[in-house]
C-alpha positions in Angstrom: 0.0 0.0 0.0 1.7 3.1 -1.3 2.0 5.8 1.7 0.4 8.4 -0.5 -2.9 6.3 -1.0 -5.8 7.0 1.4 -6.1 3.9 2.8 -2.3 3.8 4.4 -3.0 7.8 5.4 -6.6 6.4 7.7 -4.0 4.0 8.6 -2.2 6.8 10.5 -5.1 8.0 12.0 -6.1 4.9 13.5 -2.7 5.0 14.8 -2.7 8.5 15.7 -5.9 7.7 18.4 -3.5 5.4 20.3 -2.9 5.8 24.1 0.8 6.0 23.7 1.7 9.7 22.7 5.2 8.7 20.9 3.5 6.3 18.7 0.3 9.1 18.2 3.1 11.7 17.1 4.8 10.0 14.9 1.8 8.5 13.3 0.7 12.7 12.6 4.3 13.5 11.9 4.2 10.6 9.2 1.2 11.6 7.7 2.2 15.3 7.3 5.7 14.1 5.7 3.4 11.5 2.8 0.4 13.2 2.4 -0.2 14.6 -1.1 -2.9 16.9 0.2 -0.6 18.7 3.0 0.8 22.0 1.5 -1.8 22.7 -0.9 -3.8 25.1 1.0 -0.8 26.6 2.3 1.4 27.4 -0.4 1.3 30.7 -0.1 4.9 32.5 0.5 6.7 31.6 3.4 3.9 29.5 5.5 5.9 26.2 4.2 8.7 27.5 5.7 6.8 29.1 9.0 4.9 26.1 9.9 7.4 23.0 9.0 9.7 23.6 11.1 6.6 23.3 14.4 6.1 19.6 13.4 9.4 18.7 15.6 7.9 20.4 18.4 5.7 17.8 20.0 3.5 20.1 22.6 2.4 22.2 19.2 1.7 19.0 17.5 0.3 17.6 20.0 -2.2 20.3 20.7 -2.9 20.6 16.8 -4.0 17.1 17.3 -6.0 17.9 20.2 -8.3 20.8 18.3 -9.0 18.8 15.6 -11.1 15.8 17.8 -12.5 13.0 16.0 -12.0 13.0 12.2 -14.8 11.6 10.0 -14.8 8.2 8.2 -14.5 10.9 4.2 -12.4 13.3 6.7 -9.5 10.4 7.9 -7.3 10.6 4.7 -6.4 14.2 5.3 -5.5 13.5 8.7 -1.5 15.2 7.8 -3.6 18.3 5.8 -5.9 19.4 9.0 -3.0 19.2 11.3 -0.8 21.4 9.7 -3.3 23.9 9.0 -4.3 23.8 12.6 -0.9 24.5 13.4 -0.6 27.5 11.0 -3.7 28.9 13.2 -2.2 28.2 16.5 0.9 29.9 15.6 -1.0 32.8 13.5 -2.9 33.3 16.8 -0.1 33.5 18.5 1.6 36.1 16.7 -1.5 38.1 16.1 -1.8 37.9 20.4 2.1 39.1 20.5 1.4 42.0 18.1 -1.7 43.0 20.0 0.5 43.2 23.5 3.0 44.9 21.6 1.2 47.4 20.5 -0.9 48.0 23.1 2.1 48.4 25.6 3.5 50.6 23.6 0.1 53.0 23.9 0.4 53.1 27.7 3.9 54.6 27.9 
């Protein structure tokens, strides 16, 4: 079963639902690396190079995985896809929030 098909990508998921974090991450980390569906939301400029390097941080990825709950049955195959773009909002949120406290610190002075 090619890792690009569907079937080997709602294999991950199954695997990503485990009990055992290591074997959870690396299951989403493994999807997001054979996907073909991953980038193609996200191509524009620079959020490839933004967002890939969060994978390798397991609290982010692990809380990506968190926010998305329970895939559907037509949603499972895109399991690599919805994680990195809920990783992309996590970190666009956070930088949004740090520019908002920036800014706003700078008004009280």
């Amino acid at each position: 079963m090619p890792p690009a098909s569907d079937e080997y990508q709602i294999r991950l998921y199954t695997r990503s639902r485990s009990g055992d974090v290591r074997m959870r991450l690396a299951a989403v980390r493994e999807a997001i690396a054979t996907s073909p569906y991953v980038w193609e939301d996200l191509a524009a400029d620079g959020v490839r190079e933004w967002v890939e390097p969060s994978i390798e941080d397991d609290v982010l990825l692990s809380a990506a995985l968190v926010s998305l709950g329970t895939l559907s049955a037509e949603e499972r195959p895109y399991l690599g896809k919805f994680v990195v773009e809920e990783i992309y909002e996590i970190l666009a949120s956070a930088e949004a929030e740090y520019w908002h406290r920036a800014v706003s610190g700078r008004r009280r002075h």
